[in-house]
PALO-462776 format. One record per residue (C-alpha): residue number from 1; residue in one letter; x, y, z. Coordinates in nm, 2 decimals, m for minus. Each point is the difference from the previous one (the first is absolute). Layout:
// residues N
i->NUM; aa->a; u->X; v->Y; w->Z;
...
***
This chain:
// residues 193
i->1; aa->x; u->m5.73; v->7.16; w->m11.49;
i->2; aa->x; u->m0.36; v->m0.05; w->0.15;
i->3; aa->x; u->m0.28; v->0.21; w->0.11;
i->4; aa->x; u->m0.32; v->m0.06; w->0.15;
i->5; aa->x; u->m0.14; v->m0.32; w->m0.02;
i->6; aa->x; u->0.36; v->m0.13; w->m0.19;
i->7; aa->x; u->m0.09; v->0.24; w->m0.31;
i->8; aa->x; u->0.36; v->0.06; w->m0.20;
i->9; aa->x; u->0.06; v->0.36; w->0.05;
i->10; aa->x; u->0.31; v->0.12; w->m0.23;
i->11; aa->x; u->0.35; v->0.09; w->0.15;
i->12; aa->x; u->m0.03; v->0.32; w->m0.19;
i->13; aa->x; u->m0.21; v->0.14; w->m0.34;
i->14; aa->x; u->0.06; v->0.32; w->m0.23;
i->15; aa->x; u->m0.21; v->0.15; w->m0.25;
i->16; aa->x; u->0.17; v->0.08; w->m0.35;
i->17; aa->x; u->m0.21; v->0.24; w->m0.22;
i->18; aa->x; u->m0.32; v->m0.20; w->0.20;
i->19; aa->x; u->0.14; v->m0.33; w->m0.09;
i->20; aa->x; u->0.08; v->m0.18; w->0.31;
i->21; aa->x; u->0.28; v->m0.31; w->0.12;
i->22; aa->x; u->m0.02; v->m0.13; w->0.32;
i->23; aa->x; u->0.27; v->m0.23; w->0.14;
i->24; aa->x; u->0.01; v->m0.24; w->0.25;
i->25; aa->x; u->0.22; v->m0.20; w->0.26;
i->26; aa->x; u->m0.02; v->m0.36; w->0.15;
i->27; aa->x; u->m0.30; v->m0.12; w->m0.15;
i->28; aa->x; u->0.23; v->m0.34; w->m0.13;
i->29; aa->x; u->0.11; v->m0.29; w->0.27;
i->30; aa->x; u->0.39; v->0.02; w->m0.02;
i->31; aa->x; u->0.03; v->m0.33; w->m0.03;
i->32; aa->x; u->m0.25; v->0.01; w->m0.34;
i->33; aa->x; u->0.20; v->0.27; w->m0.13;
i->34; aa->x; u->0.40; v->m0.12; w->0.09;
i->35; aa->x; u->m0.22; v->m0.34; w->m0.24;
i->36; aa->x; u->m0.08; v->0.20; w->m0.29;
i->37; aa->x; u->0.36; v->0.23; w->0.02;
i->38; aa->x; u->0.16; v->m0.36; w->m0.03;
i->39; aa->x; u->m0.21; v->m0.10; w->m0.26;
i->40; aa->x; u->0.05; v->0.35; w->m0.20;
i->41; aa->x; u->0.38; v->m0.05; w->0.08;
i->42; aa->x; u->m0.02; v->m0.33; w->m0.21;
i->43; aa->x; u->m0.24; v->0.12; w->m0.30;
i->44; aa->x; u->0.05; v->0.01; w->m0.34;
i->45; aa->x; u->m0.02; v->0.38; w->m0.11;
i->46; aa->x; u->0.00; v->0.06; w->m0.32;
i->47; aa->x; u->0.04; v->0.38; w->m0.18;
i->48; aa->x; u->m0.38; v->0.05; w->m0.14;
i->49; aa->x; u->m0.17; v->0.26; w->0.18;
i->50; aa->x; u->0.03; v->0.38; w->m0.11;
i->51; aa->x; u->m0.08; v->0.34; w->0.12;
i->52; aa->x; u->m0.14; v->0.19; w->m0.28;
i->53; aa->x; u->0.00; v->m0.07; w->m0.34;
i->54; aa->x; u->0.23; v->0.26; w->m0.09;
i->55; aa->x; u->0.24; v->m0.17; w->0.21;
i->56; aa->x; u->0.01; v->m0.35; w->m0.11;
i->57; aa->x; u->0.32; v->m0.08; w->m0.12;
i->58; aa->x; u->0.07; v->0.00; w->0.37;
i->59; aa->x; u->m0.17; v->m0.24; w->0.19;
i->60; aa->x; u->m0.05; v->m0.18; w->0.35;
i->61; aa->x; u->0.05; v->m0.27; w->0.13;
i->62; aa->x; u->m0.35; v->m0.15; w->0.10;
i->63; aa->x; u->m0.17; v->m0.32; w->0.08;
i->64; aa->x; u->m0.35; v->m0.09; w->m0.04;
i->65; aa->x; u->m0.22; v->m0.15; w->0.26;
i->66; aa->x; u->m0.35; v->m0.18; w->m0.10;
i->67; aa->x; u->m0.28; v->0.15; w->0.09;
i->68; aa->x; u->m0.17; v->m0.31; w->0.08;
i->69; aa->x; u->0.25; v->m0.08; w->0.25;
i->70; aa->x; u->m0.03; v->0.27; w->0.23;
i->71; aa->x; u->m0.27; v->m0.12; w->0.24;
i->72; aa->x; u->0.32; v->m0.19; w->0.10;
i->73; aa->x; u->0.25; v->0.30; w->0.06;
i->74; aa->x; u->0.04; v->0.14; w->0.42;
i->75; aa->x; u->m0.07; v->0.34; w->m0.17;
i->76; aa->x; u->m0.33; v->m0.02; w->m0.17;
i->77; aa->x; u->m0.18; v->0.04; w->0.31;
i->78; aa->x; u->0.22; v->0.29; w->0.14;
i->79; aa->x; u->m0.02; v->0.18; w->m0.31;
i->80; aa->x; u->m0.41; v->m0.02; w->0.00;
i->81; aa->x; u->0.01; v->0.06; w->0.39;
i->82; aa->x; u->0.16; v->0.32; w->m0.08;
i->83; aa->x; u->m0.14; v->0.05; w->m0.35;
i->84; aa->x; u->m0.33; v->0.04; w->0.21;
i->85; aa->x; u->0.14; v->0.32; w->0.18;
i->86; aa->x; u->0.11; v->0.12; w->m0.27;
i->87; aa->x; u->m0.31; v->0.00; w->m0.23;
i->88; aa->x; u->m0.26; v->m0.11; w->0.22;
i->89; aa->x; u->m0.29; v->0.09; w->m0.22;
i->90; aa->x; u->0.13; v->m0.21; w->m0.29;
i->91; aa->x; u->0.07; v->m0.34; w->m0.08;
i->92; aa->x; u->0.32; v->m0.09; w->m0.19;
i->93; aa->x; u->0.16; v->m0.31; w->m0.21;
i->94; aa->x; u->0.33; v->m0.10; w->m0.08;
i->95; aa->x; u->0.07; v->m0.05; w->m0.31;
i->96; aa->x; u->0.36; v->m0.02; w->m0.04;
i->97; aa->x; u->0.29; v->m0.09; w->0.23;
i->98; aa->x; u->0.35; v->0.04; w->m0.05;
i->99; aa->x; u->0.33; v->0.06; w->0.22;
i->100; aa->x; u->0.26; v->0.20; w->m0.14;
i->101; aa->x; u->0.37; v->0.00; w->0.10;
i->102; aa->x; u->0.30; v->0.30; w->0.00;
i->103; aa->x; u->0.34; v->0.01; w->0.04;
i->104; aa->x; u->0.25; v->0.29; w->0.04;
i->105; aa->x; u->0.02; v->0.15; w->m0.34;
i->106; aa->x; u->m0.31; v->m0.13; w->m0.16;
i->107; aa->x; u->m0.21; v->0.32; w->m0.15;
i->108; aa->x; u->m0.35; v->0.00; w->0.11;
i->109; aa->x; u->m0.21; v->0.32; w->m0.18;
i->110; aa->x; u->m0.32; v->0.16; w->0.13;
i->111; aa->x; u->m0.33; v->m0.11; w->m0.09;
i->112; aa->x; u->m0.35; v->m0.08; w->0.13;
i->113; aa->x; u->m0.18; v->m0.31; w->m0.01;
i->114; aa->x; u->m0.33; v->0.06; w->m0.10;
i->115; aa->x; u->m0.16; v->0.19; w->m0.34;
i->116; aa->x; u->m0.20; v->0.32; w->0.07;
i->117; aa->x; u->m0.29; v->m0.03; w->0.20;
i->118; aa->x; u->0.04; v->m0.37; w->0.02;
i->119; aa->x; u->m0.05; v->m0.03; w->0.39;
i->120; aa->x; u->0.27; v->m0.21; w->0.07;
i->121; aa->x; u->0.20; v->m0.04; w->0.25;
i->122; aa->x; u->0.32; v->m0.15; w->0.12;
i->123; aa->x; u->0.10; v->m0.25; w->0.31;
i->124; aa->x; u->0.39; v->0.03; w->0.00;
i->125; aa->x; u->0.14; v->m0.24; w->0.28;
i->126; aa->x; u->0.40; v->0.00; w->0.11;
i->127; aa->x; u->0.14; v->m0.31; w->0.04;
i->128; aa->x; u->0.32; v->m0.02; w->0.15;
i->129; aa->x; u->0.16; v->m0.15; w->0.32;
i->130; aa->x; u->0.12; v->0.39; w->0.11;
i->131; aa->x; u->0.10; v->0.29; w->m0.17;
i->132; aa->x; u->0.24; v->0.28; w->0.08;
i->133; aa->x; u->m0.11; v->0.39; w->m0.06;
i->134; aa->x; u->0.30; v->0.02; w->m0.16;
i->135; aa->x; u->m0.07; v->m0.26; w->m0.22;
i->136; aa->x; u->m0.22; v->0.25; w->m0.22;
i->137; aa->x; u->m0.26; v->m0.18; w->m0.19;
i->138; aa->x; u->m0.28; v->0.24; w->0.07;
i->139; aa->x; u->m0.34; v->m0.01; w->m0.22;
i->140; aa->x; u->m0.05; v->0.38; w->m0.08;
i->141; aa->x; u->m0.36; v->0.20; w->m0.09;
i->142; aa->x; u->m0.01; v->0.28; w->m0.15;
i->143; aa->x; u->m0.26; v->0.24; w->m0.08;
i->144; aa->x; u->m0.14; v->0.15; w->m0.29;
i->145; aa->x; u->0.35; v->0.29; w->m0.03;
i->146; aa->x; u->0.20; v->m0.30; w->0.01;
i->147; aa->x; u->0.12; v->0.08; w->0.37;
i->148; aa->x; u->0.05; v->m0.31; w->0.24;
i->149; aa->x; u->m0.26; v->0.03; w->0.28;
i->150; aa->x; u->m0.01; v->m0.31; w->0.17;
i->151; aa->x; u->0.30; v->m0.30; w->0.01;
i->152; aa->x; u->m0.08; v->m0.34; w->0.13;
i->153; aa->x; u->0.30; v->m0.19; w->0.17;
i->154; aa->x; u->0.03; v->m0.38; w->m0.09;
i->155; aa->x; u->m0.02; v->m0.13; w->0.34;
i->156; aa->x; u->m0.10; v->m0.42; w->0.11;
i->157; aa->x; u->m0.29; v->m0.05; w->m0.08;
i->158; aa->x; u->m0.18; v->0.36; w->m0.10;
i->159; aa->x; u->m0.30; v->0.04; w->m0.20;
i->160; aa->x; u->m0.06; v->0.33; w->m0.20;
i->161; aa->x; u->m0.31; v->0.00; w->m0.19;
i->162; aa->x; u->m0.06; v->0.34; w->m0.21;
i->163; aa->x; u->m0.16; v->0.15; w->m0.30;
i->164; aa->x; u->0.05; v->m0.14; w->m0.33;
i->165; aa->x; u->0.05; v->0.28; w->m0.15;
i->166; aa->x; u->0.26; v->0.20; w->0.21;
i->167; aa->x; u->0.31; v->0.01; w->m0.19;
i->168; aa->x; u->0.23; v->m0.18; w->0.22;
i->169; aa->x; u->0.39; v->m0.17; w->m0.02;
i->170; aa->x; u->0.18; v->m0.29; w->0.18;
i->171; aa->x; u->0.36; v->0.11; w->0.09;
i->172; aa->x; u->0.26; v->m0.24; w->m0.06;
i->173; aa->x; u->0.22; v->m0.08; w->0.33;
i->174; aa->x; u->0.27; v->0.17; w->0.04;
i->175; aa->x; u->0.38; v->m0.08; w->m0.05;
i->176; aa->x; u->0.07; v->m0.15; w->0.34;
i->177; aa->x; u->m0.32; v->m0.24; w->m0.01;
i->178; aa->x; u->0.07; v->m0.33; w->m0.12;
i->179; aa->x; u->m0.36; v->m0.16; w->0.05;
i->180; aa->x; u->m0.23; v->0.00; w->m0.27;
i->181; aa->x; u->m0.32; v->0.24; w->0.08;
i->182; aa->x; u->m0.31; v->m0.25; w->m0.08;
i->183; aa->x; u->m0.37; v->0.21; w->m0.06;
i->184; aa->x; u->m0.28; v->m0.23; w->m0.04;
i->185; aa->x; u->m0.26; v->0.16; w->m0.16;
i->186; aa->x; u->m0.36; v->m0.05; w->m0.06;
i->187; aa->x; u->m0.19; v->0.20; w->m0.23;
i->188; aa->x; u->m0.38; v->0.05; w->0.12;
i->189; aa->x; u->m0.30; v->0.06; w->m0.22;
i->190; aa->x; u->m0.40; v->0.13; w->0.11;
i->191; aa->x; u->m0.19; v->m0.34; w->0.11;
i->192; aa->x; u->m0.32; v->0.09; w->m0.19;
i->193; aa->x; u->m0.18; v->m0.33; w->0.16;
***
């Protein structure tokens, strides 16, 4: 979505205990995104990536992307377009990249992504040719009582950027979705240049 003078506006934002996510729709071409679905549908995943440490003994299936190779990726520039609403009074980084992928049945626990105070945030894009609502596969937030307030549906092509530090769950799909849910993730640090 666009505003005045083509600034990204979100489709819609909440505020968790004054921590904020904001997601957004159509910011990707859909032909750059149907690409990178294929090229997800082909990767090599491999069962590295954990939630909490309490919880390692159950792990995701993950794989990396290089830093140094995102100035090359259709999403870099969507995600700073709309990193700029966002946070417009600070500059961010990227210092890790990553796409994780869940299937019906795979366990997926709650965490956050960022230490205390850190000031990190997340870009989470959804990659995936469609998705049905009854497909499932939400990312939940919850706030500080451990109560869902705000659920993100996996959707082509959505961007939800949030708070590091709101605790916060991907849903495996459901039992009558056979297509793997794919979340590309990059984790964003303070620019301090």
């Amino acid at each position: 979505m666009t505003g005045p003078a083509d600034r990204i506006l979100p489709t819609w934002r909440a505020d968790i205990d004054g921590r904020s996510v904001a997601v957004y729709d159509g910011l990707m071409p859909e032909p750059e995104l149907l690409k990178l679905w294929a090229v997800l549908n082909r990767a090599g995943f491999t069962r590295t990536e954990i939630a909490r440490p309490d919880t390692a003994e159950h792990r995701h299936w993950a794989t990396e992307i290089a830093v140094d190779a995102l100035q090359r990726m259709p999403f870099l520039a969507p995600t700073l377009a709309a990193l700029a609403d966002f946070a417009p009074a600070q500059r961010y980084r990227v210092y890790r990249s990553y796409v994780n992928v869940a299937h019906y049945g795979d366990m997926l626990f709650t965490h956050t992504d960022a230490h205390p105070d850190a000031g990190e945030l997340t870009a989470l894009w959804y990659i995936c040719d469609r998705w049905e609502i009854e497909w499932g596969g939400e990312t939940v937030f919850y706030d500080r009582t451990d109560d869902v307030r705000a659920a993100v549906t996996p959707r082509p092509g959505r961007l939800a950027i949030f708070d590091g530090e709101l605790r916060h769950a991907g849903r495996p799909p459901n039992r009558v979705c056979y297509a793997p849910r794919f979340t590309l993730a990059l984790k964003l640090e303070r620019a301090n240049d």
